[in-house]
C-alpha positions as CSV (number, residue, x, y, z in Angstrom):
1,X,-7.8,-37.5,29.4
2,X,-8.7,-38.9,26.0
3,X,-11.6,-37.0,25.8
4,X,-9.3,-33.6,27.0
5,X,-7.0,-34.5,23.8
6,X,-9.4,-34.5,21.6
7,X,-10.7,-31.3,22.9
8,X,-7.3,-29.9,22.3
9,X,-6.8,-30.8,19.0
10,X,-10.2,-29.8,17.5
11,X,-9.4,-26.6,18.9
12,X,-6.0,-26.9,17.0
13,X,-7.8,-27.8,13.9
14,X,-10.4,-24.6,14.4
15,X,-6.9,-22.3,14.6
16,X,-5.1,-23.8,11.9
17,X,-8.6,-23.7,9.7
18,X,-9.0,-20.2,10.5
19,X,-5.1,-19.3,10.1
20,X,-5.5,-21.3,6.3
21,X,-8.6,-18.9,5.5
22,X,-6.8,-16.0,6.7
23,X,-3.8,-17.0,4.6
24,X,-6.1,-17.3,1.7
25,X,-7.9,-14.2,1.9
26,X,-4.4,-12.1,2.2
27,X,-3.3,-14.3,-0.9
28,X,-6.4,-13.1,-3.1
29,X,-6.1,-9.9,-1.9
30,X,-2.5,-9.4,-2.5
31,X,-3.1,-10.6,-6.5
32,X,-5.8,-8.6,-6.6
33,X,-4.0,-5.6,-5.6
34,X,-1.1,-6.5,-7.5
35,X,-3.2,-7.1,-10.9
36,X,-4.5,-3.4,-10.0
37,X,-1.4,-1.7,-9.6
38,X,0.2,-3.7,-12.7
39,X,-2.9,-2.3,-14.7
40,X,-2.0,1.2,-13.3
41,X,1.5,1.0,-14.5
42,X,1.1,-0.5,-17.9
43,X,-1.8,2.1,-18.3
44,X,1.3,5.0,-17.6
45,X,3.3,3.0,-19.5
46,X,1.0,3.1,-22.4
47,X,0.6,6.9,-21.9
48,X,4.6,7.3,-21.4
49,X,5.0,5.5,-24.8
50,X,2.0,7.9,-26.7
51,X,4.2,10.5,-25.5
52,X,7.5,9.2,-26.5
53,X,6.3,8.5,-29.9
54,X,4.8,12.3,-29.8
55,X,8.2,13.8,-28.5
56,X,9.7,11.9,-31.9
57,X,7.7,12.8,-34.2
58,X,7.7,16.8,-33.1
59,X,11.8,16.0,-32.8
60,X,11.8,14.9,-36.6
61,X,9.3,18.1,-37.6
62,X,11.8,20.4,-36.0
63,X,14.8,18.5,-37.5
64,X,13.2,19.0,-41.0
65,X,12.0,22.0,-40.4
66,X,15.7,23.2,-39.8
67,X,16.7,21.4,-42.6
68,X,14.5,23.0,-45.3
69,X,14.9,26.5,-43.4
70,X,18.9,25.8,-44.1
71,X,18.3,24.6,-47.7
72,X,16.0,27.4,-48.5
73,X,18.1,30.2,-47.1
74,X,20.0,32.6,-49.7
75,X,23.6,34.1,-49.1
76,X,22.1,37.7,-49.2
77,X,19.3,39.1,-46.4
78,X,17.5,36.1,-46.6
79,X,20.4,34.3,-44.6
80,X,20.2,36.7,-42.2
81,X,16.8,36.3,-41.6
82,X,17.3,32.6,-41.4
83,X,19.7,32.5,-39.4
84,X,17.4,34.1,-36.3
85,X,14.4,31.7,-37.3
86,X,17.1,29.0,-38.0
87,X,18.5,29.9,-34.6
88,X,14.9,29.6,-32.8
89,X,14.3,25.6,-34.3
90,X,17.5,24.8,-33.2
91,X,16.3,25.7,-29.6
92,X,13.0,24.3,-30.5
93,X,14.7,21.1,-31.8
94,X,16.9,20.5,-28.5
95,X,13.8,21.2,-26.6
96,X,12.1,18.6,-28.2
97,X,14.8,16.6,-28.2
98,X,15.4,17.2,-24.5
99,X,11.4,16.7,-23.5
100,X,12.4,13.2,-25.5
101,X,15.1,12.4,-23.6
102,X,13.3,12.9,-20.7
103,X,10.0,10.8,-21.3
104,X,12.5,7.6,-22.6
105,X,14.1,8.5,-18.6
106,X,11.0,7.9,-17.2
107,X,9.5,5.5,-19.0
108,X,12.6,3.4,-18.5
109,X,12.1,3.9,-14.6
110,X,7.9,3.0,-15.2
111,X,9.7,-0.3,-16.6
112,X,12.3,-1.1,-13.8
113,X,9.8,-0.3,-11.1
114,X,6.7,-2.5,-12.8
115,X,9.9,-5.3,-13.0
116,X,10.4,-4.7,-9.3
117,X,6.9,-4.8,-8.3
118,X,6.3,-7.9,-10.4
119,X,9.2,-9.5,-8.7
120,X,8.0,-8.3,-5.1
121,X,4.4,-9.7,-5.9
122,X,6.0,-13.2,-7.1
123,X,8.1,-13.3,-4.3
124,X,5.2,-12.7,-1.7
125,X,3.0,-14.6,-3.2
126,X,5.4,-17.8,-3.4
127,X,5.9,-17.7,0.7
128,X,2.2,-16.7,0.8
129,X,1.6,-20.1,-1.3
130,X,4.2,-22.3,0.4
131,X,2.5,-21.0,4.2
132,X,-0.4,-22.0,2.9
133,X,0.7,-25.6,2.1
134,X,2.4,-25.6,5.1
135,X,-1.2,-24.9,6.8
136,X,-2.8,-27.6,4.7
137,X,-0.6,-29.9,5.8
138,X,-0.6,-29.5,9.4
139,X,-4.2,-29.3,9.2
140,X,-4.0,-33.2,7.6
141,X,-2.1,-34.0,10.6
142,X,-3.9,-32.5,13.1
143,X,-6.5,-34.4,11.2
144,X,-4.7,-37.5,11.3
145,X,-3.8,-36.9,14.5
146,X,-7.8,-37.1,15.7
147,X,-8.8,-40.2,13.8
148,X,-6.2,-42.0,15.6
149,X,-7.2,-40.6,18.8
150,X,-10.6,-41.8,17.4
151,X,-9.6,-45.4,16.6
152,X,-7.2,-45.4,20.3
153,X,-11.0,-43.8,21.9
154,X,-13.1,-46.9,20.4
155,X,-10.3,-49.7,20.9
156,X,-10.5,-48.2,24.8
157,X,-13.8,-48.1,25.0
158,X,-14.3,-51.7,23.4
159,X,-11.2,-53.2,25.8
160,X,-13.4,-51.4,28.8
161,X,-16.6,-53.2,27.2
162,X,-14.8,-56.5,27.8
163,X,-13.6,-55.8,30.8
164,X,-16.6,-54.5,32.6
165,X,-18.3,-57.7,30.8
166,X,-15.0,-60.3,32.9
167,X,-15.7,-58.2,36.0
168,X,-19.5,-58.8,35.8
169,X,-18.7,-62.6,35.2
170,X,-16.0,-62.5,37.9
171,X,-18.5,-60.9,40.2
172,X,-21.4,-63.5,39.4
173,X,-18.9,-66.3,39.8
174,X,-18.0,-65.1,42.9
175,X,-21.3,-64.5,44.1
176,X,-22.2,-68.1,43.2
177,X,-19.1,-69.6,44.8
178,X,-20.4,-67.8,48.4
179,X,-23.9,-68.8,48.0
180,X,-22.7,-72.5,48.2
């Protein structure tokens, strides 16, 4: 029966071993894919910014460029004319300004979702973590568990020892008692 236990809870110890390793390998693998994806979205994020900065600065061309073609315009035939061009960098000026409004959309959205992910990662990875200890720890037991079944095998196998040893003495004694 002893010998059955012990049986049992090596085989117990071999699970949870190869449940910790599993735990482990899914743990690397998750931050690895999570440092990845991370990289992927700051690396957008980077991009989403070049263009932001781009949209501005072709926002405050077309903004100047209105304003000088408004300063520079006459009251005669060159208004006239101005007004058309001046008419035509207005549009390109909300364009721009539209195209800059858009980017800062996304790029907030790039942000939230990195946040979320980030969050999502943490979050897995801390019950990831904390099933992992959990593993550790029955492992120690299960551990713990077997050095005592150990120590209860040799204590049982020592009292048997002495027993065997009073039997044999029993048995001599008996013998001599019938032989007189």
């Amino acid at each position: 029966q002893i010998v059955n236990e012990e049986r049992r809870l090596y085989s117990e110890l071999h699970l949870a071993n190869t449940s910790l390793v599993q735990k482990q390998r899914q743990l690397s693998e998750t931050v690895q894919y999570a440092t990845l994806a991370s990289g992927q979205l700051r690396s957008e994020g980077q991009h989403m910014g070049r263009a932001l900065v781009d949209a501005e600065v072709a926002s405050k061309l077309a903004e100047t460029a209105e304003q000088r073609s408004q300063r520079g315009a006459s009251r005669d035939d060159a208004a006239e004319e101005a007004d058309g061009d001046g008419q035509s960098d207005n549009k390109v000026l909300m364009a721009w300004k539209q195209v800059h409004s858009e980017l800062m959309t996304e790029a907030e959205q790039e942000a939230a979702e990195l946040a979320e992910m980030n969050r999502r990662v943490a979050n897995f990875t801390g019950h990831l973590s904390a099933a992992i200890m959990e593993q550790q720890s029955q492992i120690a037991g299960i551990r713990r568990e077997v050095a005592q079944r150990r120590r209860e095998h040799a204590r049982l196998r020592g009292r048997q020892a002495r027993l065997a040893a009073l039997l044999q003495s029993a048995t001599a004694s008996a013998s001599a008692a019938h032989a007189l």
